[in-house]
N, C-alpha and C positions, 0 to 999 in steps of 0.2 A: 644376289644372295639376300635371302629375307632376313629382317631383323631379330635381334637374338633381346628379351624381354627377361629381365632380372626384378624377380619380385620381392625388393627386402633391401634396405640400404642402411645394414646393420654394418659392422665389422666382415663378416666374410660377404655378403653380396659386395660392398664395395669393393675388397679385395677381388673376385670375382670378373666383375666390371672392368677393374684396372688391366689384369691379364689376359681375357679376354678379347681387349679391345684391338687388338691388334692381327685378329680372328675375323672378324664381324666388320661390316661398313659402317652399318648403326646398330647402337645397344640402347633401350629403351630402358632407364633405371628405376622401380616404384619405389617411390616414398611415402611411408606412412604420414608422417609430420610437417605438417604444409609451415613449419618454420623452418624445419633443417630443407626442406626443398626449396625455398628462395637462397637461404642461406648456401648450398650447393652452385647455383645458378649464380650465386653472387662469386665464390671463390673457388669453384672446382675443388675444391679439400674438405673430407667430410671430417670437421674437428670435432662432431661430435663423439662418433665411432670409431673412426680411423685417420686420426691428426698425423701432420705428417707428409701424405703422398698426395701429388696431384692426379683428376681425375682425365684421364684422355678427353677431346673436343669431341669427338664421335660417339658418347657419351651424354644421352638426353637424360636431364630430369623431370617426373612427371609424377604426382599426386595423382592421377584419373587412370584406374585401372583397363578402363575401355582403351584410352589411350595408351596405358605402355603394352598390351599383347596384341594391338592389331595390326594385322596382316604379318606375326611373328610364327617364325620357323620351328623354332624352340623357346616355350616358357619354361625359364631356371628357377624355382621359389627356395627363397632361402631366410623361412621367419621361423619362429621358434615352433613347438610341436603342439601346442596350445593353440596356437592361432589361424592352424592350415587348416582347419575343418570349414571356420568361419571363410576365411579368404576365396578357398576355392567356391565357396556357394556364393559368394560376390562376384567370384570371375565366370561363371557357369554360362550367362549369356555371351559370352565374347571367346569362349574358346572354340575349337570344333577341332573331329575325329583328324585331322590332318597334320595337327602341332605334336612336338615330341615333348611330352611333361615331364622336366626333371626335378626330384627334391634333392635338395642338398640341407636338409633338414635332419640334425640326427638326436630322434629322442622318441620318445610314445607316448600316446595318446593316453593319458588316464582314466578316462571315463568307460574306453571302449578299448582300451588295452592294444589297440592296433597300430601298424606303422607307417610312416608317414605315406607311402605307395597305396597303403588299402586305404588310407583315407583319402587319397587323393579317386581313385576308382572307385571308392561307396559311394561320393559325393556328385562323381560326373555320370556313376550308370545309367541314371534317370533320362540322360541324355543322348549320351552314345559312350560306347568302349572305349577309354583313353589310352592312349600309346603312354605308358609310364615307363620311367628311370629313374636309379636314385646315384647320389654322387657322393662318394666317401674316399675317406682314408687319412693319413697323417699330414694334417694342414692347421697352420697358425696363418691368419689372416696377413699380421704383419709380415711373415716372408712371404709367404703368395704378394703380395703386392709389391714387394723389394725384390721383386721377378727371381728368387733366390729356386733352385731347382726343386720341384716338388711332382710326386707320385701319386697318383690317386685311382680307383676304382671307378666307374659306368657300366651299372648293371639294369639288366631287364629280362623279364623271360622271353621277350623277341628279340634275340638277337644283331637283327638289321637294326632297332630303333638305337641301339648300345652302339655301334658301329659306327652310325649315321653320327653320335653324340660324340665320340673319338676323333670322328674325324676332324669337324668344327673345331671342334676344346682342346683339341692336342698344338702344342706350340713350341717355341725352342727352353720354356722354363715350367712346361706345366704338361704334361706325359697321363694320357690315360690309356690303363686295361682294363679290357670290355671283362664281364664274367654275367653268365646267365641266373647268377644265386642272390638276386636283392632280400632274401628273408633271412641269409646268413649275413649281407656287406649291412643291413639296417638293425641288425640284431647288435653287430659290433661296432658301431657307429654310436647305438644308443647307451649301451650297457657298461662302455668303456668309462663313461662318464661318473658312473656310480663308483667303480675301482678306484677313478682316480681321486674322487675323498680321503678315499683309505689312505692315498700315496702322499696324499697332503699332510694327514696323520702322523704318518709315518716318517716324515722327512721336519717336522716341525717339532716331535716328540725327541730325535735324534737319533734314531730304532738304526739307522746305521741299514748300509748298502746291501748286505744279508738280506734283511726285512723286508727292502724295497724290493729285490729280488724273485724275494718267495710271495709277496702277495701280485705283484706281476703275473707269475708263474700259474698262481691257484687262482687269480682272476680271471685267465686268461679259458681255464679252466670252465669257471663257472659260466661262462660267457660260451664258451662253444658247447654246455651239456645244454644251454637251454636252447642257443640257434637251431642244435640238431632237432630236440625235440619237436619242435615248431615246423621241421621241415629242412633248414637249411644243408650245408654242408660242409663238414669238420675242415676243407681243405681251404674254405673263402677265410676261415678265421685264425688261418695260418699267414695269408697274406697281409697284403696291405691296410685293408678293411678292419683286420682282428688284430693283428699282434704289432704291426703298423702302429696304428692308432693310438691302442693301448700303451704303448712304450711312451709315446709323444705328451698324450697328455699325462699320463705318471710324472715325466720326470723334469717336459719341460714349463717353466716359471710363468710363461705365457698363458698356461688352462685355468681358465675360471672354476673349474672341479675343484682341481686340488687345490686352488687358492681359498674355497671352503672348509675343505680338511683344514688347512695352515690353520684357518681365522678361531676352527671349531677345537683345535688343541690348543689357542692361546689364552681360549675360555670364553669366548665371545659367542651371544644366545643366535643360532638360524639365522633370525628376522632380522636383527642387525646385520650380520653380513650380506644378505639377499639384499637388506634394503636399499646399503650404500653401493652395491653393484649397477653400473649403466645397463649393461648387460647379461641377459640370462646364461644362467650355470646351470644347465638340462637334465645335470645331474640329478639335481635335489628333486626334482618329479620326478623322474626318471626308477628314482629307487622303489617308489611304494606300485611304480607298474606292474617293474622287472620281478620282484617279490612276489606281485600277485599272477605273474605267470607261469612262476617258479611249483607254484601251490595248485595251480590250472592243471601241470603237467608233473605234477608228483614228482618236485626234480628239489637237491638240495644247494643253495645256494647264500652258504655261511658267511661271507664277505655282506654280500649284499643286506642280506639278515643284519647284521650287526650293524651297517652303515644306517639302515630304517633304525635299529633302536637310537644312533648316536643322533641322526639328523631330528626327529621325530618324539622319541622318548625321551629324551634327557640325558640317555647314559653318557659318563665321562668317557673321552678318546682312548685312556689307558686299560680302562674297564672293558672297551671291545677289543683290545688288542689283546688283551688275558683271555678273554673267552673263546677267540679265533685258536690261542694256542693251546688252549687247556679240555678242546675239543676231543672224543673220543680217538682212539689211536686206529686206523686201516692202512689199509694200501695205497699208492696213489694210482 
């Protein structure tokens, strides 16, 4: 079995890693921080990210990119969506057409409005055609690693590469379905993130189980008019991918989204909350993407809209929640 190469030793690659390892002979883990990677090496416990769990023995840590993807079966990258552009034109000498590239990356590109799969395939075309997958659906790091039962997505437009990924990754606490639609599983992977501000909002103002409810409902909404328009398909964002997701980070205490929301209805500016955060909330880019693809494709999408004024503009939390409902009157 060739070794299985996780690029990112965040909260969810370690997570990742942990459930994984039981899959895999060797897992090659890349660390960005050549302190937390001695640190790793010293106690198997990654307390900066993910205190708490110990890390399997079959489980290498490695700073040298060269070194964690070679002679690997499947590269997993799993860093925020800012930094996959950069990374993969790092890794470009050491990959080739025969690895299966998964992102478990869920957010967009801002500059180029693209999702983490076409960045990963702009970057390598110069090269050769990459076998791309991306990995999604309703996952908290800390249960994935508390091997607690968790569901997720493996999609690709070649089917064998999604198969091939299933089979590896699937285990007795961690379950994947394959689906051919990654523009609708990366569309609701990234987009859910922006919702769950609102839900933060919404749950720290006290708007009450209704509210949380209905912006669920019409996020969920706005999330599958713009997958479809893009391409994807109304039925991935029914599953696990879309409506999956979206419930998880809504509602549970664990999503750094809605922990934004919470921070942003208690009156506290952005950059303060971003800044005391370890880890990125994908959200807060995420919104002025999703917005401007919303505007690409002549599509409306009033959650999203009002979360760019609240994040961005200034406006008070309660001032978007009057303007969500005081919204002209249609159909749904």
């Amino acid at each position: 079995m060739k070794p299985l190469a996780i690029i990112g030793a965040g909260s969810w690659g370690t997570a990742l890693a942990i459930v994984l390892a039981s899959r895999f002979e060797h897992i090659r883990l890349w660390v960005y921080e050549s302190d937390l990677a001695v640190h790793l090496n010293e106690t198997r416990e990654n307390r900066l990210y993910l205190p708490g769990f110990s890390i399997p023995t079959n489980v290498k840590f490695t700073t040298n990119l060269r070194e964690a993807v070679d002679s690997a079966g499947i590269v997993l990258s799993v860093v925020p969506s800012h930094h996959l552009r950069s990374l993969y034109g790092q890794m470009i000498p050491y990959l080739d057409p025969a690895m299966i590239l998964v992102s478990a990356t869920k957010g967009l590109e801002i500059d180029f409005l693209l999702r983490p799969s076409e960045i990963i395939t702009q970057v390598l075309s110069s090269k050769f055609q990459p076998r791309v997958a991306v990995l999604s659906g309703p996952t908290f790091a800390r249960e994935v690693a508390s091997l607690n039962p968790t569901a997720v997505v493996i999609s690709s437009k070649d089917i064998a590469s999604a198969e091939y990924v299933q089979a590896y990754f699937s285990g007795p606490t961690f379950r994947l379905y394959t689906s051919q639609d990654p523009i609708g599983v990366e569309i609701g992977g990234a987009v859910k993130n922006v919702i769950a501000i609102g839900a933060g909002v919404v749950h720290e103002l006290g708007l009450g189980h209704n509210a949380m409810a209905a912006l669920i409902t019409r996020g969920l909404a706005e999330i599958t008019r713009l997958a479809v328009a893009m391409g994807g398909q109304p039925q991935t964002l029914a599953g696990l991918a879309g409506l999956g997701d979206l419930v998880l980070t809504c509602t549970g205490e664990l999503s750094r989204n809605r922990t934004v929301g919470v921070e942003l209805a208690r009156g506290r500016k952005l950059e303060e909350i971003t800044g005391s955060m370890r880890m990125v909330a994908e959200g807060v880019k995420t919104t002025t993407a999703a917005l401007e693809l919303a505007r690409r494709h002549s599509l409306e999408m009033p959650i999203t809209e009002q979360m760019y004024q609240m994040l961005y503009r200034g406006l008070p939390p309660r001032e978007a929640v009057r303007r969500l409902m005081e919204r002209s009157l249609r159909g749904e």
